[in-house]
C-alpha positions in Angstrom: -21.8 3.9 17.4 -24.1 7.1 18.3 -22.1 10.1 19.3 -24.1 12.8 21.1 -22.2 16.0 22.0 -23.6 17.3 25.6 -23.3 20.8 26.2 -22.1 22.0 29.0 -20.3 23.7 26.8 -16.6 23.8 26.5 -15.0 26.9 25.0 -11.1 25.3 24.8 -8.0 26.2 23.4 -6.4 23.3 21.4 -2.7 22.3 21.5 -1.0 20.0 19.0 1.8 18.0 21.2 3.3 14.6 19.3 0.7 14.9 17.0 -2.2 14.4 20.0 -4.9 17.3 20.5 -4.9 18.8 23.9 -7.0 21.1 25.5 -5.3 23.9 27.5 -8.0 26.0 28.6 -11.5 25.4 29.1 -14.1 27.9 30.3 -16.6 26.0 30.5 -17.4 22.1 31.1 -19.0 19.7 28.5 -19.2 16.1 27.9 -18.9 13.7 24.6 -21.0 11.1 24.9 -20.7 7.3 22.3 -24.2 5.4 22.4 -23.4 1.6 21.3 -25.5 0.0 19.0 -28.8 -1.0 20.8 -29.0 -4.3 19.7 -25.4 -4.9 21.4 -25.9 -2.3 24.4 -25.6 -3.8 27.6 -26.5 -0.9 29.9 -22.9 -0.3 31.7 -21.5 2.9 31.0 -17.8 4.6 31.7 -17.5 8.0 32.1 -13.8 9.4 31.1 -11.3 11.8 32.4 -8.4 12.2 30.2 -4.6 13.3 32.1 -3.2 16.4 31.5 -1.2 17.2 35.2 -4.5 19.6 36.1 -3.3 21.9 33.3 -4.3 20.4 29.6 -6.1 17.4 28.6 -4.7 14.2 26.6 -8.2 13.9 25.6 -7.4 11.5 22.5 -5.6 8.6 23.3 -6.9 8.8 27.1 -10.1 10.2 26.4 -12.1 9.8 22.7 -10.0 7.0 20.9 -11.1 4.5 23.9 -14.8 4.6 22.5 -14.7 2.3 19.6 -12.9 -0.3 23.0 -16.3 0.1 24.8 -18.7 0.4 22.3 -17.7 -2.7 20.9 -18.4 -4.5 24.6 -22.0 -2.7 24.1 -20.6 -0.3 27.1 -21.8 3.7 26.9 -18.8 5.6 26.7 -18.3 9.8 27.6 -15.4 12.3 27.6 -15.3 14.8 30.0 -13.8 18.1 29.6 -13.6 19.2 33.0 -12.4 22.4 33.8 -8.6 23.1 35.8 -8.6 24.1 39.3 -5.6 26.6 39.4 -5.8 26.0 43.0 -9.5 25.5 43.1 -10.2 21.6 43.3 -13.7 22.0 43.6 -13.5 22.8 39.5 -12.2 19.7 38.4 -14.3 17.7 40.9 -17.9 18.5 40.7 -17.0 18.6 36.8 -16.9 15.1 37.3 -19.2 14.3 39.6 -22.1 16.3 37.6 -21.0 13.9 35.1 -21.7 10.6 36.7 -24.9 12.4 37.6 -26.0 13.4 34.3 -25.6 10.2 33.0 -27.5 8.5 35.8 -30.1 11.0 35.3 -30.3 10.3 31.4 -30.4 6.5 32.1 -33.5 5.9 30.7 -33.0 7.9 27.8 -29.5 6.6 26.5 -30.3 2.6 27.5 -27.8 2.6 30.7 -28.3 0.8 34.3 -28.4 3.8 36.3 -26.7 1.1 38.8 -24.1 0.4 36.4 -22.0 3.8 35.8 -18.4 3.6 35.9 -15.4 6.2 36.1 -12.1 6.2 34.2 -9.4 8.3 34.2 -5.8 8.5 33.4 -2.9 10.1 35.3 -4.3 13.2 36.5 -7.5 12.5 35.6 -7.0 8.9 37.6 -6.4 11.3 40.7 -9.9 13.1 39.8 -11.5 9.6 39.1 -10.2 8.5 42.4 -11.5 11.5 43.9 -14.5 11.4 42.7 -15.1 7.3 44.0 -14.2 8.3 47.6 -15.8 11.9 48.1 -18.9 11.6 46.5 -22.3 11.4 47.9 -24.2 8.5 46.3 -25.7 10.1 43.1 -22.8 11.1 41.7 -20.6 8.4 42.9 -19.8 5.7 40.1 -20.3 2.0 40.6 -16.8 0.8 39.5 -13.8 2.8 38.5 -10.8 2.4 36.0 -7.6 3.6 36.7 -4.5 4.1 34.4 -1.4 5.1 35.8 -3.2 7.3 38.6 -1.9 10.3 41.0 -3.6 9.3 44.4 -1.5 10.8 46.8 -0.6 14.1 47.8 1.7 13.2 49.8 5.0 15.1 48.3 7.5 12.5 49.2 5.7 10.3 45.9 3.2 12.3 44.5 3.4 13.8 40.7 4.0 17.4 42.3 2.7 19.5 39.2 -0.2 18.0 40.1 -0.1 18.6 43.8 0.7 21.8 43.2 -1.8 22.3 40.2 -5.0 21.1 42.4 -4.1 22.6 46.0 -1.6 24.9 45.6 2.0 24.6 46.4 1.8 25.8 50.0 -1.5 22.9 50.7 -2.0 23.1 54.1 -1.7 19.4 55.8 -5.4 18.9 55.9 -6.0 19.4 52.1 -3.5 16.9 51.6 -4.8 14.9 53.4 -8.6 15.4 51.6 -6.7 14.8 48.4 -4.8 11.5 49.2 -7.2 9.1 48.0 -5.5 6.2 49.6 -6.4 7.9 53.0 -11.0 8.2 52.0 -11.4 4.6 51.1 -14.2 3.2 53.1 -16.1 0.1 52.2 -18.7 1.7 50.7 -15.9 2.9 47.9 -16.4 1.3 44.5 -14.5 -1.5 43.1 -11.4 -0.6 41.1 -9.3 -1.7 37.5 -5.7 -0.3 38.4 -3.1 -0.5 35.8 0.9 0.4 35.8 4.0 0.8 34.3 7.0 -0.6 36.5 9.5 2.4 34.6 6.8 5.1 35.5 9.2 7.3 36.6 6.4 10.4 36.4 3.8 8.7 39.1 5.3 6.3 41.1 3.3 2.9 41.5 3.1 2.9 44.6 0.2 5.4 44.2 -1.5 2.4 42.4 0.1 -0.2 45.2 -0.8 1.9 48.4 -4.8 2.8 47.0 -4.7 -1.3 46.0 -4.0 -2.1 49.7 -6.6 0.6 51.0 -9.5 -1.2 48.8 -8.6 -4.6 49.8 -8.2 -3.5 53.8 -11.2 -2.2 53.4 -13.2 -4.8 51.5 -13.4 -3.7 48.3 -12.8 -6.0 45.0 -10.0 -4.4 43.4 -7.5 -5.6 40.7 -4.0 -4.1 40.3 -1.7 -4.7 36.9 1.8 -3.8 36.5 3.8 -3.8 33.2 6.8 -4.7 32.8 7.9 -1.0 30.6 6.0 1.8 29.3 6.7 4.6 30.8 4.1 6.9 31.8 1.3 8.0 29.3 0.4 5.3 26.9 -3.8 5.2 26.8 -4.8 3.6 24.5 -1.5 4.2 22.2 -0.4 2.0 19.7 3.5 2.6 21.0 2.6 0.6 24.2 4.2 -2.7 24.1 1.4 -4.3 26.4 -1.4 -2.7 25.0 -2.9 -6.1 24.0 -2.3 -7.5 27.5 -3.8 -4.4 28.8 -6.9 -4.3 26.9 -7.4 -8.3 27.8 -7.0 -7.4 31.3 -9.4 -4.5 31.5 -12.0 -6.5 29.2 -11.7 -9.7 31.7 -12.3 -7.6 34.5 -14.9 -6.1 33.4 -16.8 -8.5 32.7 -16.6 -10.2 36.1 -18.8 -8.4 37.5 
């Protein structure tokens, strides 16, 4: 495994929480990038964005312990660090979407299928992962995307609300949250999607997961949704979850049916 350290850089302010690293402030945007071995490399890559409620970022167990996972299918793998809106969502968003770009753009260099980019993200960061699949114009939007435990909505009634009010402000005028509620920018043109749940997530509801399920498959796009039995909200790639064994199975088979 090749890791490469892309600079955009990020000036951050760690956090120790439960013995897990998080990033609370971050001036500046940068990107963590894990090369597979090239004799193993298969040319798919998955670009990451780590939960955090728009405020920190979980960026171990949802963001840089997942690499060995992919590297080990011959699948690029990248952190971002993206920056937190305080109200501004354009932050967060064309964080992410410069870094689909920049690894389409550095396809030849890194042994990727520019055609063959993914997005991940977890809670938060499944909301920015969503966002970025749906808004995007065609260079920056990713070919498949992973989601764990997402926020889609911002509709209040079952949105996670520190994120609602992180990303657009507490007093969001209808139509941003409407832009925001991923479930309601799904076209057919929207890239299939991984969607895993908890049943006890009592943090983001699953019917964020259930509702942007129904949008793909109304609209014509492959999708996949999982739901565990327990777990709470949270668990990455954590050895605590119970199902992490069924999870990674399920994420592996998926991915390699396509």
């Amino acid at each position: 495994m090749k890791r490469i350290f892309f600079t955009l850089i990020a000036l951050a302010t760690l956090l120790t929480v439960n013995g897990q690293s998080r990033v609370i402030e971050i001036e500046n945007p940068s990107m963590r990038v894990y090369l597979p071995e090239q004799s193993t490399a298969t040319g798919r890559a998955v670009v990451a964005c780590p939960g955090g409620g728009y405020t920190h970022l979980a960026k171990d167990h949802e963001g840089y312990d997942w690499a060995p996972f992919y590297n080990k299918q011959g699948i690029a793998y990248a952190v971002v660090c993206y920056r937190f809106p305080k109200g501004n969502p354009e932050l967060p968003v064309s964080d992410a979407m410069n870094a689909v770009k920049i690894m389409r753009d550095s396809a030849e260099v890194w042994g990727i299928n520019p055609h063959d980019i993914g997005i991940m993200g977890s809670s938060a960061g499944g909301h920015l992962a969503s966002t970025v699949a749906t808004h995007a114009e065609p260079a920056s939007r990713p070919d498949f995307q992973i989601l764990f435990y997402p926020v889609i909505t911002m509709d209040k009634s079952y949105t996670h609300l520190g994120s609602h009010d992180n990303l657009i402000g507490k007093d969001a005028t209808p139509a941003d949250e409407l832009l925001y509620s991923n479930e309601k920018q799904v076209t057919d043109t929207t890239p299939r999607a991984f969607i895993v749940f908890s049943d006890d997530d009592t943090v983001v509801p699953p019917m964020n997961g259930v509702n942007y399920y129904a949008a793909l498959h109304n609209n014509g796009v492959p999708a996949v949704i999982h739901i565990y039995p327990s777990g709470g909200h949270g668990w990455g790639i954590g050895e605590w979850f119970k199902y992490k064994a069924e999870m990674q199975a399920d994420l592996k088979a998926w991915l390699e049916s396509f």
